[in-house]
C-alpha angles and dihedrals in degrees: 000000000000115000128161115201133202128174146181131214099289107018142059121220122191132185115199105192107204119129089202099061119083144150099283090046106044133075110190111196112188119200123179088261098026155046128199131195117194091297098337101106115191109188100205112225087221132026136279149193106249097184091056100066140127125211122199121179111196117168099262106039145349128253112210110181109192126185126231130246092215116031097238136105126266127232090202135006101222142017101251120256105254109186085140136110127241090261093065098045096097084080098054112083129205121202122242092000093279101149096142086047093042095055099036076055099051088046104046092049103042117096132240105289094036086052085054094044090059100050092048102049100047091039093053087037098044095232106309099095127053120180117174094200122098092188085059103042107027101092097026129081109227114229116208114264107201132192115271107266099030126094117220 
């Protein structure tokens, strides 16, 4: 799903641009790290407050404002979706060249069964493969996956 986001100081605006979605499709759930939309999931990089929040359906797109839990600005909205193995990282880019803090923060603000996919997946894999998805990874062994050119 495509989405653009602004804020303020103290709000969140997104714009999620579908022309499918409306108010009699769409099921929007806020948490204090996420937001989900039908089966869209943003997991927001800092904290918000689910029960302050506008919704505006127009018919090309919908308009979700969110306010924050601390009054500051945001380098990044979410914590990117990494479903990916070791070997496609290079692709994924982190800002500012943050990776211990990246990851410390993945895993600080991730629940339960995130936390135990983690773990799972980069304990059977030896490291080269992090899923962040217990329904994926609870009743498989994950093999290691690693980049082209190593052996593991």
């Amino acid at each position: 799903m495509n989405y653009e986001w602004s804020q303020t100081l103290d709000q969140i605006t997104i714009i999620f641009l579908d022309e499918e979605l409306n108010a009699n499709n769409t099921k929007i759930e806020l948490e204090n790290n996420k937001i989900k939309i039908n089966d869209f999931i943003i997991q927001l990089y800092h904290s918000i407050n689910p029960e302050n929040h506008s919704i505006d359906f127009d018919s090309t797109q919908i308009i979700l404002k969110v306010y924050k839990k601390d009054q500051k600005m945001w380098n990044r909205l979410c914590i990117p979706q990494l479903k990916k193995t070791f070997a496609e990282w290079p692709n994924v880019k982190v800002e500012n060249n943050d990776e211990p803090d990246f990851f410390k923060k993945l895993y600080q603000d991730a629940d339960d069964e995130t936390k135990r996919a983690i773990n799972k997946s980069m304990a059977e894999s030896g490291g080269t493969v992090l899923n962040m998805n217990w329904d994926q990874v609870k009743n498989v062994r994950i093999e290691p996956k690693p980049p082209k050119g190593v052996e593991f």
